[in-house]
SEVOVEX-701286 format. One record per residue (C-alpha): chain; x, y, z; residue in one letter. Coordinates in pm, whole numbers. Layout:
SEVOVEX-701286
<r 'A'; <X; Y; Z>; 'A'>
...
***
This chain:
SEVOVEX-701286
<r 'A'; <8524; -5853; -7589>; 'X'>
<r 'A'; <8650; -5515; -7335>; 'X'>
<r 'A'; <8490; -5526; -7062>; 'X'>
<r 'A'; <8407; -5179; -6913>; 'X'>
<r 'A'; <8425; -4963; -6598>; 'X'>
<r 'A'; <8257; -4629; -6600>; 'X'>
<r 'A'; <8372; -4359; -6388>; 'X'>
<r 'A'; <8052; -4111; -6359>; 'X'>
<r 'A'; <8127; -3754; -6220>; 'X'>
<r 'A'; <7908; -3450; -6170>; 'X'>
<r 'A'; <8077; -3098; -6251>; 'X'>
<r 'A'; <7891; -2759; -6097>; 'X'>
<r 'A'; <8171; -2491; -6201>; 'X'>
<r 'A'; <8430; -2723; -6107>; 'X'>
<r 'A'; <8825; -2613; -6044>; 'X'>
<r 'A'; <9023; -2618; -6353>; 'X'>
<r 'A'; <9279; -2761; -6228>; 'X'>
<r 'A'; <9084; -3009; -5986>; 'X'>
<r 'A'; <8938; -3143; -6297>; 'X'>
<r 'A'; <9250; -3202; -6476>; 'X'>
<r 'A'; <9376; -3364; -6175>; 'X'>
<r 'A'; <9074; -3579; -6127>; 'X'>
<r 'A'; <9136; -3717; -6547>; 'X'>
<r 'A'; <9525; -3757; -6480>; 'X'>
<r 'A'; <9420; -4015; -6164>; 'X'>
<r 'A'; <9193; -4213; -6372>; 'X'>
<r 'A'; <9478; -4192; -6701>; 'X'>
<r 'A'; <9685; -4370; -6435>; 'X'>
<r 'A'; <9522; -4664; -6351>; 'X'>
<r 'A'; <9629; -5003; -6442>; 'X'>
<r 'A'; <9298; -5217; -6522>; 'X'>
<r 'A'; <9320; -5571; -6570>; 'X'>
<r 'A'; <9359; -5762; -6949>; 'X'>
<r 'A'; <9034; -5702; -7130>; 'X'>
<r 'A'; <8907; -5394; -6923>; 'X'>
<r 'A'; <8866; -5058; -7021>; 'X'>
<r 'A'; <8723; -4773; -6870>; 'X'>
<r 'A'; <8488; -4506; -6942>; 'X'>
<r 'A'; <8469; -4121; -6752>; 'X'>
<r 'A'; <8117; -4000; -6801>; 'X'>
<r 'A'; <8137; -3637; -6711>; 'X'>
<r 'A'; <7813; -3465; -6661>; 'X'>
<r 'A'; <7750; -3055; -6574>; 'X'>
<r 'A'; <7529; -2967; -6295>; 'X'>
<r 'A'; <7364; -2690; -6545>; 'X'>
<r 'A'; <7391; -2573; -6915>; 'X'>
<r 'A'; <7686; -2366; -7007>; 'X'>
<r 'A'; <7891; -2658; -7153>; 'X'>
<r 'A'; <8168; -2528; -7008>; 'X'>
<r 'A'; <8313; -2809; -6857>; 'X'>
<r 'A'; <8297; -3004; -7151>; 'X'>
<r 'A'; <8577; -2737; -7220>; 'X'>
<r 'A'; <8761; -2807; -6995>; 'X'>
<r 'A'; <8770; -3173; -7029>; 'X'>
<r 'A'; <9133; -3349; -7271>; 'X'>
<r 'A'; <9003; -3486; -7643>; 'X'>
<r 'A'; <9006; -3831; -7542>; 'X'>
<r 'A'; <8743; -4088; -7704>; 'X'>
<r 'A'; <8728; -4280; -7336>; 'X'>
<r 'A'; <8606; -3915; -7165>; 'X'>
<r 'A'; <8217; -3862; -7263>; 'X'>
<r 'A'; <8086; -3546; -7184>; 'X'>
<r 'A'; <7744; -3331; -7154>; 'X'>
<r 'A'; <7539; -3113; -6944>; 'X'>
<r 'A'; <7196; -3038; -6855>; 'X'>
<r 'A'; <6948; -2871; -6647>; 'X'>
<r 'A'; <7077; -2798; -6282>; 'X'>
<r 'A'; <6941; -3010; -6032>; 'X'>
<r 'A'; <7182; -3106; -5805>; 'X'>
<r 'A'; <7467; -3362; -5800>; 'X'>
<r 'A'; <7232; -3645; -5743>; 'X'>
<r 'A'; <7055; -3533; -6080>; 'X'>
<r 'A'; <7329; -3525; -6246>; 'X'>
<r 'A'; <7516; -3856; -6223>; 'X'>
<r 'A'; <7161; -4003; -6308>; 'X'>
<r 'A'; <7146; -3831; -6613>; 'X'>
<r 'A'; <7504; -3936; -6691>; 'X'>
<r 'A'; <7347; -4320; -6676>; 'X'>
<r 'A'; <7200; -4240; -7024>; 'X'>
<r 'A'; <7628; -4281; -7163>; 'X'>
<r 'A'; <7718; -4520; -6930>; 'X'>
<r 'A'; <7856; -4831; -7108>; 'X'>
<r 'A'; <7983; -5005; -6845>; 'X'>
<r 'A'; <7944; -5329; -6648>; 'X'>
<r 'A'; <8042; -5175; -6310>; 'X'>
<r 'A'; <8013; -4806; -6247>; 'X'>
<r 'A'; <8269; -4611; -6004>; 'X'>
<r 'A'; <8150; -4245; -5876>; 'X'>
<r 'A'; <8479; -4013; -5883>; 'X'>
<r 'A'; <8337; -3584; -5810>; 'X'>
<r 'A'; <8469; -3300; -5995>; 'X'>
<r 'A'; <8735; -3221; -5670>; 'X'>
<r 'A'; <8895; -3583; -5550>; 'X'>
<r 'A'; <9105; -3830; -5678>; 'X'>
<r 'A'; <9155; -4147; -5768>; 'X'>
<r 'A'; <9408; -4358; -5572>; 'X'>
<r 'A'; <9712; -4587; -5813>; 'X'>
<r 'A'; <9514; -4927; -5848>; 'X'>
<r 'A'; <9150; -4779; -5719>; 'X'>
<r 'A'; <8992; -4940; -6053>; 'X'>
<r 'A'; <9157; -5265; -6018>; 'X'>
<r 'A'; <9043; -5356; -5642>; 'X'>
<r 'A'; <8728; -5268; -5742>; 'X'>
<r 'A'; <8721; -5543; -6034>; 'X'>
<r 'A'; <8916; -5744; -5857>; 'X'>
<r 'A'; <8633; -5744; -5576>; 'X'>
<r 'A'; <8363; -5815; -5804>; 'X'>
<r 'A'; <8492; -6080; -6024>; 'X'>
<r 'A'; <8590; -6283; -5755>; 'X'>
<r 'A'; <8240; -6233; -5550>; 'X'>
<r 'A'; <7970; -6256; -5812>; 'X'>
<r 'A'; <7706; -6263; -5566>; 'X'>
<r 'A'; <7752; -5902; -5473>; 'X'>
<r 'A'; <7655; -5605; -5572>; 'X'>
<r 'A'; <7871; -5314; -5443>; 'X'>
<r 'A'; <8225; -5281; -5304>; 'X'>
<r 'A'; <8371; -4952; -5117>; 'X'>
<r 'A'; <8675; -4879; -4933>; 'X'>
<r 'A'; <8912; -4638; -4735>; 'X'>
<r 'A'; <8927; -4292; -4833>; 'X'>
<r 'A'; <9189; -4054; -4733>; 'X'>
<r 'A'; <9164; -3653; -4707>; 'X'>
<r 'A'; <9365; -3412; -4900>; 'X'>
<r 'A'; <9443; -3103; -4745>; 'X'>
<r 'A'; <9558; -2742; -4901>; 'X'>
<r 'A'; <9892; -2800; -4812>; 'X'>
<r 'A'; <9894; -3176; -5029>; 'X'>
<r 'A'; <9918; -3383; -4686>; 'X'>
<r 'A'; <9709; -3683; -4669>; 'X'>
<r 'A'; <9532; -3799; -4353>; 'X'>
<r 'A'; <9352; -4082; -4254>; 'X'>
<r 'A'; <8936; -4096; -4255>; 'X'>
<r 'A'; <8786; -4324; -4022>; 'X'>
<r 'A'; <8926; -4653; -4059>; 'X'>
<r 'A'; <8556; -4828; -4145>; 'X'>
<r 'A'; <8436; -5169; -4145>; 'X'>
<r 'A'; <8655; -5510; -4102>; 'X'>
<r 'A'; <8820; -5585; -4463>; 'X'>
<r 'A'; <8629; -5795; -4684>; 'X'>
<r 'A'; <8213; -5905; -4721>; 'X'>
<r 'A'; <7970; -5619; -4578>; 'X'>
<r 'A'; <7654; -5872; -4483>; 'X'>
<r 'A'; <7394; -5682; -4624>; 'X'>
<r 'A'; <7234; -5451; -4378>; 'X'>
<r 'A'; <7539; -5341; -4191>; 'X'>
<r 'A'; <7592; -5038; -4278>; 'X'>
<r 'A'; <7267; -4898; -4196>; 'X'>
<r 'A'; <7323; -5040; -3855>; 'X'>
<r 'A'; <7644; -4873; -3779>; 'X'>
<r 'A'; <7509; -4526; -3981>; 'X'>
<r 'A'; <7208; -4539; -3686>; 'X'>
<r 'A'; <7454; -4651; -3394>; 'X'>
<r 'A'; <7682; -4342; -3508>; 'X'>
<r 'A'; <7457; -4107; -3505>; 'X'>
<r 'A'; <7344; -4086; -3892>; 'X'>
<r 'A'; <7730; -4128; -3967>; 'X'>
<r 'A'; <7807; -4425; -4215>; 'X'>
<r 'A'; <8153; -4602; -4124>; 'X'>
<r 'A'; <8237; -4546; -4467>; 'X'>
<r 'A'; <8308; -4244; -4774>; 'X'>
<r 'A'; <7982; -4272; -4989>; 'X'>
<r 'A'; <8182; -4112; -5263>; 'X'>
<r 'A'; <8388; -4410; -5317>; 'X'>
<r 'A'; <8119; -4672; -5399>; 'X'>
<r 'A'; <8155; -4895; -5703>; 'X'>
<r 'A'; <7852; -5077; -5825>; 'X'>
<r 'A'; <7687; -5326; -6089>; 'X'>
<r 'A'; <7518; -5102; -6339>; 'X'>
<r 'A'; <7234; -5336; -6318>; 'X'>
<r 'A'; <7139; -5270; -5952>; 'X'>
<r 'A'; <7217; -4927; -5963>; 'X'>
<r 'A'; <6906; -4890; -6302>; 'X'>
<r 'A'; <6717; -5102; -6072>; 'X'>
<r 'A'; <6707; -4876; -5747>; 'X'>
<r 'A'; <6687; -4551; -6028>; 'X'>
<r 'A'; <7038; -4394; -5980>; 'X'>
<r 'A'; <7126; -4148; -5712>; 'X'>
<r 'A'; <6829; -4056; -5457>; 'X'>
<r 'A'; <6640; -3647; -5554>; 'X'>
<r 'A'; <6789; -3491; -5261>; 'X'>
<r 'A'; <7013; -3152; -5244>; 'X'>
<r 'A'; <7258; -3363; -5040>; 'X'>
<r 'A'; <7323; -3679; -4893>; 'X'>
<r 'A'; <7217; -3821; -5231>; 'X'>
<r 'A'; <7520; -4064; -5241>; 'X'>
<r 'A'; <7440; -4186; -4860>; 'X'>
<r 'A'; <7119; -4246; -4964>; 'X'>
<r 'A'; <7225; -4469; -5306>; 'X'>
<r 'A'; <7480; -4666; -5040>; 'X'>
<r 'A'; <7260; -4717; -4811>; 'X'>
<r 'A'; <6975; -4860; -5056>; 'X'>
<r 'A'; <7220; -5109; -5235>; 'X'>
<r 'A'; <7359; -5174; -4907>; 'X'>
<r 'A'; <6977; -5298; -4810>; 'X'>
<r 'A'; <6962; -5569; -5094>; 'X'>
<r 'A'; <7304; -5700; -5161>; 'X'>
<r 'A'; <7598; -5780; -4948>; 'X'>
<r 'A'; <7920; -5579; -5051>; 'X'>
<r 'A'; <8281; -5542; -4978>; 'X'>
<r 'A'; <8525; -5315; -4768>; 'X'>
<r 'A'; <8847; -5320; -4866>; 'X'>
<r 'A'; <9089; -5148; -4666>; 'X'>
<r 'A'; <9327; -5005; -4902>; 'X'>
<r 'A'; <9198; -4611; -4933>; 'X'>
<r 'A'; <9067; -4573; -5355>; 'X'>
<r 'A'; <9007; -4229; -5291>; 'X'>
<r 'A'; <9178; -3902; -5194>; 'X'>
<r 'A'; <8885; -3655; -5107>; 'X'>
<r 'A'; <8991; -3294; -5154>; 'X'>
<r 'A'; <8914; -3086; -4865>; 'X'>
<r 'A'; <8902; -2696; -4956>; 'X'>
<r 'A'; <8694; -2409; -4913>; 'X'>
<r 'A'; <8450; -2449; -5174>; 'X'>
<r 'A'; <8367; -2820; -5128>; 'X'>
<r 'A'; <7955; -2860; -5066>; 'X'>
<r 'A'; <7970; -3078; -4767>; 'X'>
<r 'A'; <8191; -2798; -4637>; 'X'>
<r 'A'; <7888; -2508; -4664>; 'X'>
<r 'A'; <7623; -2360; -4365>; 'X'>
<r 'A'; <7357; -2533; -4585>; 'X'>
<r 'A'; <7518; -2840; -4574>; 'X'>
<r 'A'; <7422; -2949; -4178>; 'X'>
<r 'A'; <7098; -2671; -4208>; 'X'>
<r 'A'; <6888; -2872; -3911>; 'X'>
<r 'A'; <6541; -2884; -4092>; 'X'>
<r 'A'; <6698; -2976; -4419>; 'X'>
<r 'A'; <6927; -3246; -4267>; 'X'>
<r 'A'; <6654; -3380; -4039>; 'X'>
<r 'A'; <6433; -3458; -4367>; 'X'>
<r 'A'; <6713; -3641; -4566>; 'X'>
<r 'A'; <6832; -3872; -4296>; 'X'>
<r 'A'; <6432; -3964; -4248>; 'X'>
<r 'A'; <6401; -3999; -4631>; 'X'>
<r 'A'; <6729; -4203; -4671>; 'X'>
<r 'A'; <6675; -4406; -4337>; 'X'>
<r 'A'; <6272; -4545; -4460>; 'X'>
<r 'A'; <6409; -4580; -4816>; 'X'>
<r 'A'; <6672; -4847; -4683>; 'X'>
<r 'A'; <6416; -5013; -4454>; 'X'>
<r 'A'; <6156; -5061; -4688>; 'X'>
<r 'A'; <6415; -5240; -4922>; 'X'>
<r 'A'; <6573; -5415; -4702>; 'X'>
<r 'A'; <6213; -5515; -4635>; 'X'>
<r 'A'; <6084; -5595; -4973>; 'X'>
<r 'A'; <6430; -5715; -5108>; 'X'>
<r 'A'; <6695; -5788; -4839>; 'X'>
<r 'A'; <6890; -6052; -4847>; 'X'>
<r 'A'; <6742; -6197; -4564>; 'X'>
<r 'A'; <6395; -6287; -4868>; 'X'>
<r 'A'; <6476; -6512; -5154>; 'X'>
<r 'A'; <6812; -6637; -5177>; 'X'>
<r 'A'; <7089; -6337; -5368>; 'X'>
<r 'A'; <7135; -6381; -5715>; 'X'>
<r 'A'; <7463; -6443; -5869>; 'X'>
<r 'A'; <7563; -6061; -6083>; 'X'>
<r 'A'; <7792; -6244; -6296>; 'X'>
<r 'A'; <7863; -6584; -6432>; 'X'>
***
């Protein structure tokens, strides 16, 4: 039987040609013998125009709905999701030659994990690549430690949310991505990252596309009120977790056999 990695992304008027780009990164990826993979493409909103946009290929599933965000969004994508592991790629970045693979690779040799994410590097206007903080020691993320280091720096995790992959059954469990304008994905890392060790791995999966309309990149983005409520909201969500369900309580369960 194929096993299956889905690739979720959330699409508010995306680029055209960032799009495309995104679908040729994941076309190129080399998965292992008996996966497959799966792009769930969901629009932030109801026009159905980016199902337009998307190639006729029965692996790409799209759809839309109300606008509510990109947190919204890839949780209503869940609903198509037919894979084992689940990989977050948005509308702007790409993936990396091989992204898919580490990621499996990660997970089927640590069963006892949950989550796995790695180096990112950003893509500039001009198509030059340059290094993002180089995170975390390679390898097993005890869990916990990144909401340490995101408090030491400041409310600044070590690593890019955006390239998380995750067991689709702990990411139903904790109820997708968090009902925040931003800082959704921080808050989904951070809350997996409270009950299940993961894994760094040092090779970057993702190239994150830095341009002028990128919504990290916007006034609203770092508004002080706004950002003072979502670290608070994403920094108790971890902590009661961790509390309830850390791995620190009854012994981690094995994801796999």
């Amino acid at each position: 039987m194929t096993r299956v990695i889905s690739i979720v992304t959330a699409a508010y008027e995306p680029v055209p040609e960032f799009l495309r780009a995104a679908y040729e990164s994941i076309l190129g990826q080399e998965l292992p013998a008996g996966w497959a993979w799966q792009w769930v493409v969901q629009e932030d909103g109801e026009t159905g125009d980016v199902a337009a946009l998307l190639p006729e290929d029965p692996r790409v599933s799209p759809s839309h709905g109300r606008r509510g965000g990109a947190g919204t969004a890839r949780t209503l994508a869940l609903s198509r999701v037919r894979g084992e592991l689940v990989k977050v790629l948005d509308a702007d970045d790409l993936l990396t030659p091989g992204a898919l693979a580490r990621d499996i690779d990660v997970m089927e040799r640590h069963p006892d994990i949950a989550w796995a994410t790695s180096r990112a590097l950003d893509l500039l206007p001009d198509g030059s690549r340059v290094g993002v903080d180089g995170g975390p020691p390679a390898g097993r993320l005890a869990s916990g430690t990144l909401l340490r280091q995101w408090q030491e720096r400041g409310h600044r995790l070590p690593v890019v949310p955006a390239t998380l992959c995750v067991r689709r059954e702990l990411l139903f469990a904790l109820g997708g991505w968090m009902a925040l304008p931003a800082s959704e994905d921080t808050g989904l890392l951070l809350a997996v990252d409270a009950v299940s060790d993961g894994y760094f791995t040092a090779e970057p999966s993702m190239l994150y596309r830095k341009w002028h309309g990128q919504a990290t990149g916007q006034a609203a983005h770092v508004d002080g009120a706004e950002w003072t409520a979502r670290v608070r909201i994403v920094e108790q969500r971890a902590a009661a977790l961790a509390a309830l369900y850390g791995s620190d309580r009854p012994p981690a369960r094995r994801y796999a056999d």
